[in-house]
N, CA, C and O of each residue as an XYZ file, in Angstrom:
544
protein
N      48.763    -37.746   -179.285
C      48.730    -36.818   -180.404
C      47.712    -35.727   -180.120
O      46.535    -36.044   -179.948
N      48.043    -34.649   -180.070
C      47.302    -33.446   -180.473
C      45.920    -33.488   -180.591
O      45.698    -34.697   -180.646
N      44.741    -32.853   -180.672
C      43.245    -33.532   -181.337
C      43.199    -32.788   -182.695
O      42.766    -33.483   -183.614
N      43.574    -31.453   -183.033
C      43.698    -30.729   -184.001
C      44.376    -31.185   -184.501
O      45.203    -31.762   -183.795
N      44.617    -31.320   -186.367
C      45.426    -32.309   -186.886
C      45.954    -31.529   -187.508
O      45.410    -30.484   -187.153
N      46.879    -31.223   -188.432
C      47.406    -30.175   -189.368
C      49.008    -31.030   -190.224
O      50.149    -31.345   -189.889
N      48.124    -31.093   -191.466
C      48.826    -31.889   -192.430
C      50.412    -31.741   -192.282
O      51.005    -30.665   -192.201
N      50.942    -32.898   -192.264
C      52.570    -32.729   -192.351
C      53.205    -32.232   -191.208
O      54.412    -32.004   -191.132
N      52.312    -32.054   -190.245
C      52.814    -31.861   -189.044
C      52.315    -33.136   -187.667
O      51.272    -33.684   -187.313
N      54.098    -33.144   -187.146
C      53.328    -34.151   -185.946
C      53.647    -33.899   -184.785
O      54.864    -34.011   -184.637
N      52.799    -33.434   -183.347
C      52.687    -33.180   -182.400
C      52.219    -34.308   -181.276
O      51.150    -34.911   -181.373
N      53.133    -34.502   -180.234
C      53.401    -34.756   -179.359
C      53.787    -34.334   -177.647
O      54.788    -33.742   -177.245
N      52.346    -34.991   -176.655
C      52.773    -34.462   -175.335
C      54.094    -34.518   -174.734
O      54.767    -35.540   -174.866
N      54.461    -33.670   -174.184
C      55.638    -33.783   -173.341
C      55.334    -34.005   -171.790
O      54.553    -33.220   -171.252
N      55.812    -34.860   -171.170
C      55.720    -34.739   -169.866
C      56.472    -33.460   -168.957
O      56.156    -33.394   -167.770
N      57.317    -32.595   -169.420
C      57.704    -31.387   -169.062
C      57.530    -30.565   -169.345
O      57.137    -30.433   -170.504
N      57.737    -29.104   -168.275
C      57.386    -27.808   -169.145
C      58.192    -27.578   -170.489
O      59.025    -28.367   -170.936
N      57.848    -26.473   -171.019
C      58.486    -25.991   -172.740
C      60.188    -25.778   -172.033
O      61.019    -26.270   -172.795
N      60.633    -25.333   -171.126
C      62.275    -25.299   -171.069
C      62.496    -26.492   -170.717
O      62.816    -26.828   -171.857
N      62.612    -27.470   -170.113
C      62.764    -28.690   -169.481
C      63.169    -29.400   -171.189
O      64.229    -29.652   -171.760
N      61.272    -29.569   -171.676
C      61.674    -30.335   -172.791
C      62.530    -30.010   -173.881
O      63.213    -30.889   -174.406
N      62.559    -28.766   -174.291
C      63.594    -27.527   -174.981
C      64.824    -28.377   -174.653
O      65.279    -29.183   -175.465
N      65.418    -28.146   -173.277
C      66.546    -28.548   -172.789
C      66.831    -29.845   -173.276
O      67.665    -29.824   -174.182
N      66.371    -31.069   -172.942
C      66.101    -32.086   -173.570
C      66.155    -32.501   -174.727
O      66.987    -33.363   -175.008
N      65.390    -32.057   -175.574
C      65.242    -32.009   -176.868
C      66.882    -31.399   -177.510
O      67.282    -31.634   -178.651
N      67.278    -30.980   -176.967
C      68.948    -30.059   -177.606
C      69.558    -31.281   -177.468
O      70.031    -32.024   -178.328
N      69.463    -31.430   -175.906
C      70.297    -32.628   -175.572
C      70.700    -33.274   -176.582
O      71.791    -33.323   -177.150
N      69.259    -33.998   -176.842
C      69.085    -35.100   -177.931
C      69.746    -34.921   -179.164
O      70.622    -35.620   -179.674
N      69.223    -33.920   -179.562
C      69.964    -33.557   -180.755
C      71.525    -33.721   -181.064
O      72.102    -34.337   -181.960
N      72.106    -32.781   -179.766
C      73.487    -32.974   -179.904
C      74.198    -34.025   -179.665
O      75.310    -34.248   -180.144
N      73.460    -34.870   -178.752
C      73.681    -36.496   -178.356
C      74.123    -37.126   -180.060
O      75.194    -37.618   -180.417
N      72.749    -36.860   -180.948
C      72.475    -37.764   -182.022
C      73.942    -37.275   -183.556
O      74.189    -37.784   -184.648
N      74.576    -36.012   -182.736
C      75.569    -35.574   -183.520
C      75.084    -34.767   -184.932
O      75.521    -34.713   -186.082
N      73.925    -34.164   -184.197
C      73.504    -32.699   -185.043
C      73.867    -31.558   -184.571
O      74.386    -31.397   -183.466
N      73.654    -30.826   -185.255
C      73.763    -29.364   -185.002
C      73.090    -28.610   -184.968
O      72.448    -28.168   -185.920
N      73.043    -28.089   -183.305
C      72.036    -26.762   -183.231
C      72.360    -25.273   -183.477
O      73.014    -24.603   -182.678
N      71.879    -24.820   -184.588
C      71.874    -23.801   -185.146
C      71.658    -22.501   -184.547
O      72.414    -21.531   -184.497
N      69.959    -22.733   -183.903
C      69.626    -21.331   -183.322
C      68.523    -22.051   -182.540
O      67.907    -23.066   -182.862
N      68.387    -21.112   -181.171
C      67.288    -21.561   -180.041
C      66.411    -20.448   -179.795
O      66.729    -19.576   -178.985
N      64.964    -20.404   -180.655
C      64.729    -19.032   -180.146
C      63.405    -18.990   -179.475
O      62.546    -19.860   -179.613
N      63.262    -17.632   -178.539
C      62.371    -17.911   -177.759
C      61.119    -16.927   -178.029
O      61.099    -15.787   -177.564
N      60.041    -17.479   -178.845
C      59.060    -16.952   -179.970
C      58.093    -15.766   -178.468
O      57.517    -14.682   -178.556
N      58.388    -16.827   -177.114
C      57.515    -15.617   -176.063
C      58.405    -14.682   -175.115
O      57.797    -14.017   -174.276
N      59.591    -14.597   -175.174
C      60.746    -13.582   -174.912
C      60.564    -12.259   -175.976
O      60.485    -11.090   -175.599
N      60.512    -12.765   -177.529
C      59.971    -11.438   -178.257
C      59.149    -11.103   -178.113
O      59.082     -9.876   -178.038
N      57.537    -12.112   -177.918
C      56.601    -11.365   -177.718
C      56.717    -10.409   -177.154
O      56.418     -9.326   -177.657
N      57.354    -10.587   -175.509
C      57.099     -9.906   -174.759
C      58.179     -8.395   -175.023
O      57.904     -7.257   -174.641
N      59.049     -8.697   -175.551
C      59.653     -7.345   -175.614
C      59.064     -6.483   -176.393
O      59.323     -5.289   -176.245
N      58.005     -6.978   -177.540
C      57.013     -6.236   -178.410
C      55.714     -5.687   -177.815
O      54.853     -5.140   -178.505
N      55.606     -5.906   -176.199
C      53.996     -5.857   -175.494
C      53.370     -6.695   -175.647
O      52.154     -6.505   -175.642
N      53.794     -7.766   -175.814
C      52.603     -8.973   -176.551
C      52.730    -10.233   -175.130
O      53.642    -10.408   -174.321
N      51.385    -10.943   -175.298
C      51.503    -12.112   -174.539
C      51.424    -13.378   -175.439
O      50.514    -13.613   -176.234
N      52.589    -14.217   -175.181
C      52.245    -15.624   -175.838
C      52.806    -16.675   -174.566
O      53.674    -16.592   -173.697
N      51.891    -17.599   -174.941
C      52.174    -18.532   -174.123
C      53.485    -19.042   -174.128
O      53.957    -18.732   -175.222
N      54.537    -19.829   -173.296
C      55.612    -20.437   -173.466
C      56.161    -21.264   -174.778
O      56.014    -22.486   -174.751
N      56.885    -20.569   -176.104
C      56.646    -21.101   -177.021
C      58.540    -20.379   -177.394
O      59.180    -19.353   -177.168
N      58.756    -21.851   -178.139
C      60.690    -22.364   -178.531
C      60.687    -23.003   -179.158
O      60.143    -24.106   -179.116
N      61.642    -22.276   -180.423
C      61.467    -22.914   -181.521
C      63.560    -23.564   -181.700
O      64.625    -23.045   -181.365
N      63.323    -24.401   -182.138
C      64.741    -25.108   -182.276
C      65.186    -25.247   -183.974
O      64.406    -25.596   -184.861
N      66.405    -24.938   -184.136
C      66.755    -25.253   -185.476
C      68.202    -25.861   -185.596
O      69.249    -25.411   -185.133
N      67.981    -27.043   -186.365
C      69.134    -28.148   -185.925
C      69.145    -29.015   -187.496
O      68.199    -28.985   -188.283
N      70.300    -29.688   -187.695
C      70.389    -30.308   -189.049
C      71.657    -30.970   -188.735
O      72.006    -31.125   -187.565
N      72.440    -31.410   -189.833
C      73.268    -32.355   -190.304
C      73.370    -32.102   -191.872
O      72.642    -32.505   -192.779
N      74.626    -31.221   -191.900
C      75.084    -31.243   -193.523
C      74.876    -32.590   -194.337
O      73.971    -32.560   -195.171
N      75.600    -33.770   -194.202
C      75.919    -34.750   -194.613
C      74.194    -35.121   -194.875
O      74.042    -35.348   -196.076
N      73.055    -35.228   -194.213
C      71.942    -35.878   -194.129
C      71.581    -34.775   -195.231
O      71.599    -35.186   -196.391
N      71.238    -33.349   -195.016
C      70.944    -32.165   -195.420
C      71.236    -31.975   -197.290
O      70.417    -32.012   -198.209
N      72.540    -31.797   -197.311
C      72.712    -31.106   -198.401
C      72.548    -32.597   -199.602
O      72.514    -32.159   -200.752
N      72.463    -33.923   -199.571
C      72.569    -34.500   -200.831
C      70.653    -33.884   -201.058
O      70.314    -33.644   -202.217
N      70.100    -33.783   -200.468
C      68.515    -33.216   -200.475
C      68.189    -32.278   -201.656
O      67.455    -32.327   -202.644
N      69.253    -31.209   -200.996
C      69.280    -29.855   -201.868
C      70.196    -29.891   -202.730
O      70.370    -28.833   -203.335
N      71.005    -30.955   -203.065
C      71.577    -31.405   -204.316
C      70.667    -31.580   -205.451
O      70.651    -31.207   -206.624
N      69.920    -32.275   -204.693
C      68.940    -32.961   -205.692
C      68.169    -31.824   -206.039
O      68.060    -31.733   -207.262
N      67.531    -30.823   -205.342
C      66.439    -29.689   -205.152
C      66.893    -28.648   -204.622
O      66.482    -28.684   -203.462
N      67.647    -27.506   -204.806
C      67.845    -26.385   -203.788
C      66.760    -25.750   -203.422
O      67.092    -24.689   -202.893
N      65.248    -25.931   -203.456
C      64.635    -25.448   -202.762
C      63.951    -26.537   -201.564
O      62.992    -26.235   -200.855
N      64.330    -27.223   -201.543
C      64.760    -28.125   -200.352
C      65.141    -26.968   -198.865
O      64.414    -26.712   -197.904
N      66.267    -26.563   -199.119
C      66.867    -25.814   -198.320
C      65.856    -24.366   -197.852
O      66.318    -23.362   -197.312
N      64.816    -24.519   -198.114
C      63.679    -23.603   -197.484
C      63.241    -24.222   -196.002
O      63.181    -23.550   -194.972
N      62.948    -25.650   -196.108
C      63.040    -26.653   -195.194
C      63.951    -27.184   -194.426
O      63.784    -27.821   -193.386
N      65.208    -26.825   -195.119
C      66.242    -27.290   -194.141
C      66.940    -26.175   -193.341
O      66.622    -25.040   -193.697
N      67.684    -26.251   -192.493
C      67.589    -27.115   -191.053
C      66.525    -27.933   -190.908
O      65.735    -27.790   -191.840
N      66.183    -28.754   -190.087
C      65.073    -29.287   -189.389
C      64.595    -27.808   -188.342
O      65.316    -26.824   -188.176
N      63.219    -28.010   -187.749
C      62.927    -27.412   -186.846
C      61.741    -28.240   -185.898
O      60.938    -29.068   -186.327
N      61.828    -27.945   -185.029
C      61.131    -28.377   -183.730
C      60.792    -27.155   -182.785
O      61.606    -26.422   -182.223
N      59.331    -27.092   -182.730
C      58.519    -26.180   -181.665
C      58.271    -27.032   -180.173
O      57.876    -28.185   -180.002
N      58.601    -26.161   -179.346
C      58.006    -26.509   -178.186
C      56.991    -25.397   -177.369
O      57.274    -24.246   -177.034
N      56.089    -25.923   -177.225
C      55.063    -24.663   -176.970
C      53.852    -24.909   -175.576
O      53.600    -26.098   -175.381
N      53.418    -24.313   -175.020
C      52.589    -24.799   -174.411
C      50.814    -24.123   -174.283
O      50.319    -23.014   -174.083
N      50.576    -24.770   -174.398
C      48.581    -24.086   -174.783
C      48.040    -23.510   -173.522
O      48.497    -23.412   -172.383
N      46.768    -23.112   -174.166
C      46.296    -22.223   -173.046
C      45.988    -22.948   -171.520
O      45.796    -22.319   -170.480
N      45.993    -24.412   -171.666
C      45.293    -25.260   -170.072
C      47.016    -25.173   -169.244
O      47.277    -24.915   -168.069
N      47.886    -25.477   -170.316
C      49.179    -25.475   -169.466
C      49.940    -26.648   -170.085
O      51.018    -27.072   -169.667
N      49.283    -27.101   -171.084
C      49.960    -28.700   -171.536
C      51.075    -27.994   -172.141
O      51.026    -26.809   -172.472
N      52.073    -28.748   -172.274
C      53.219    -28.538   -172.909
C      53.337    -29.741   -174.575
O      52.981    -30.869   -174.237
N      53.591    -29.711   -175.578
C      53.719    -29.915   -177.018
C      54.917    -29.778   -177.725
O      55.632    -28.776   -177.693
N      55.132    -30.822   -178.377
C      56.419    -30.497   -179.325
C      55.843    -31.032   -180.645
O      55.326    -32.146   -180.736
N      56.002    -29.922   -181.945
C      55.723    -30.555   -182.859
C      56.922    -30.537   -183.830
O      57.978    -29.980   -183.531
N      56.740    -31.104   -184.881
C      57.735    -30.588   -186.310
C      57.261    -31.282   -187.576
O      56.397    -32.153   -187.675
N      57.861    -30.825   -188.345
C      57.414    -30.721   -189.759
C      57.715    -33.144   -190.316
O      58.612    -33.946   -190.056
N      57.179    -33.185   -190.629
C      57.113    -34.617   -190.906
C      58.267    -34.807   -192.308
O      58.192    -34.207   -193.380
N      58.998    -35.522   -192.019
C      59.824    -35.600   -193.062
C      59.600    -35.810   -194.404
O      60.248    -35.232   -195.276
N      58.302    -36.982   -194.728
C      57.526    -37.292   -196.053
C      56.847    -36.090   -196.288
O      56.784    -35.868   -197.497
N      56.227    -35.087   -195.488
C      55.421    -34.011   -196.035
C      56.472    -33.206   -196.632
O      56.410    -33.100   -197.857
N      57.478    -32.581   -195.998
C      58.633    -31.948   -196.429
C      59.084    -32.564   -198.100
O      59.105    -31.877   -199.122
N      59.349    -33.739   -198.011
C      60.095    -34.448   -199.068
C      58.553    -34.454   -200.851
O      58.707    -34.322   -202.065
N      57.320    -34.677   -199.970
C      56.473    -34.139   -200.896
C      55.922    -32.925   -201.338
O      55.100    -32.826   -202.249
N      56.243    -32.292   -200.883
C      55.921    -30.771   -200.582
C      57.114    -30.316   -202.028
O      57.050    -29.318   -202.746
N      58.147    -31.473   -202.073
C      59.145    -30.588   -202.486
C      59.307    -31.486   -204.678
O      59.819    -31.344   -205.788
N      58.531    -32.193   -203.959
C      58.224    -33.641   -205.067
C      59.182    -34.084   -205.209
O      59.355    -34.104   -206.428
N      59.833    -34.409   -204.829
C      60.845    -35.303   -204.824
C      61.119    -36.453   -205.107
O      60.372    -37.139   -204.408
N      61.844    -37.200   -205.811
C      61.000    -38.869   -206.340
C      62.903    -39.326   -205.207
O      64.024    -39.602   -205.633
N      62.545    -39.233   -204.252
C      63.913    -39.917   -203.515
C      63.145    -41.261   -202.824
O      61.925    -41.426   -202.859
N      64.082    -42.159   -202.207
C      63.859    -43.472   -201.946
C      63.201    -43.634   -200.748
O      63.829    -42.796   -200.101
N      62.371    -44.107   -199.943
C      61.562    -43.885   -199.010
C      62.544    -44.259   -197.835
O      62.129    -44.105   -196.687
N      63.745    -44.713   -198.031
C      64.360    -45.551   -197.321
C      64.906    -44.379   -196.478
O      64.978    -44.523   -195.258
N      65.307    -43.188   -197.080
C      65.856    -41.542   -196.233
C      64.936    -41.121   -195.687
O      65.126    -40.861   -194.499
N      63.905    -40.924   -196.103
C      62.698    -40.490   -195.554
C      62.446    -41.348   -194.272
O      62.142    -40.842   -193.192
N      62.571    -42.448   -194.445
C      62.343    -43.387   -193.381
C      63.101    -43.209   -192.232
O      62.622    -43.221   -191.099
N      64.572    -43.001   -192.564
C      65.382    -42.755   -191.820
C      65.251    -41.381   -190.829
O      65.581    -41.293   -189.646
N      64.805    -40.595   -191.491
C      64.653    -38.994   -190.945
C      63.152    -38.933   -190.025
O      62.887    -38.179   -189.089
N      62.334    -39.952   -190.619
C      61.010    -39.791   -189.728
C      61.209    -40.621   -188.489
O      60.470    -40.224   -187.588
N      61.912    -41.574   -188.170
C      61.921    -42.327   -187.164
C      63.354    -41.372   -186.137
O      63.200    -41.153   -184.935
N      64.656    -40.923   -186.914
C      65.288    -40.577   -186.117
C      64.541    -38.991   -185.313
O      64.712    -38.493   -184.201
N      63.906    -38.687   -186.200
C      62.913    -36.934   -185.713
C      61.802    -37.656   -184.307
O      61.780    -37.230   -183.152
N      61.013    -38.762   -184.835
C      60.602    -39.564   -183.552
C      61.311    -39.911   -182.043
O      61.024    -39.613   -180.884
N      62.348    -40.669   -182.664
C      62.937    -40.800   -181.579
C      63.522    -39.552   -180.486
O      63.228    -39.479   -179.293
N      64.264    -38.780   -181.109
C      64.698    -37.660   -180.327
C      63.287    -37.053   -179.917
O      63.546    -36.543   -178.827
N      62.050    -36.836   -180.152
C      61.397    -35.902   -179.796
C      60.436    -37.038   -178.621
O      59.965    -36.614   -177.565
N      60.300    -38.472   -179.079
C      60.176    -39.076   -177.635
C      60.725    -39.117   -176.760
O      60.097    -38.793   -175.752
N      61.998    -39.471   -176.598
C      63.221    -39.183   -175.419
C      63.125    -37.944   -175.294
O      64.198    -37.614   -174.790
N      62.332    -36.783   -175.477
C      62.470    -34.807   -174.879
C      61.467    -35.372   -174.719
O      61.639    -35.739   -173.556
N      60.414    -35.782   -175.024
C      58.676    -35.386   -174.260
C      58.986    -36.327   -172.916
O      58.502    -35.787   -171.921
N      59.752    -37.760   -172.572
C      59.450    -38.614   -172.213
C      58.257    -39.242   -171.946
O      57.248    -39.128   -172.642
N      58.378    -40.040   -170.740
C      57.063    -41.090   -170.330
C      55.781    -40.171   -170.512
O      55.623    -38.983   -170.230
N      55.041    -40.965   -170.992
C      53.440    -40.235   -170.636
C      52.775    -41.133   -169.886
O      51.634    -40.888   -169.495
């Protein structure tokens, strides 16, 4: 984990660079029978703006069926939805994937839903983003 902590968010080393795990990480996704939305590359604009940022990709991916009973319940839910996942890499060269924690999302939004979805969404967001960082 990260040493900087930042509420509702959880970050994780990757053993690959930011495209490798990017790549990976889609994989996963589409493996798990989500949908990737949009892949964008936050240091491709930099740079077309004059700017330098380190290697940094942001992913946006969901599942209607998981998604919308959410924003049934809450349409401002759907500020949060898609899911998203950063892959970024810091100034030494480490490479990072973080994303938004599913219980912070789901409290953020107050939601009185069953921990049992939540549960479901924090372990399947785990899993895919361990299988993209792999072994450490």
């Amino acid at each position: 984990m990260k040493e900087n902590h930042i509420e509702g968010l959880t970050t994780i080393a990757s053993s690959f660079g930011v495209k490798e795990t990017m790549d990976r990480l889609e994989a996963e996704i589409r493996a798990g029978g989500m949908k990737v939305f949009a892949r964008i590359d936050h240091a491709a604009g930099a740079a077309e703006a004059g700017l330098a940022l380190e290697p940094t990709e942001l992913i946006i991916f969901g599942n209607a069926k998981a998604g919308t009973p959410l924003m049934q319940i809450d349409q401002t839910f759907g500020i949060d939805l898609p899911l998203k996942a950063l892959v970024w890499q810091d100034a030494a060269g480490k490479t990072w994937l973080s994303y938004n924690e599913p219980s912070w999302i789901v409290q953020r939004h107050g939601l009185g839903i069953g921990t049992e979805i939540v549960d479901k969404m924090s372990a399947g967001l785990s899993a895919i983003s361990r299988k993209a960082a792999g072994p450490h």
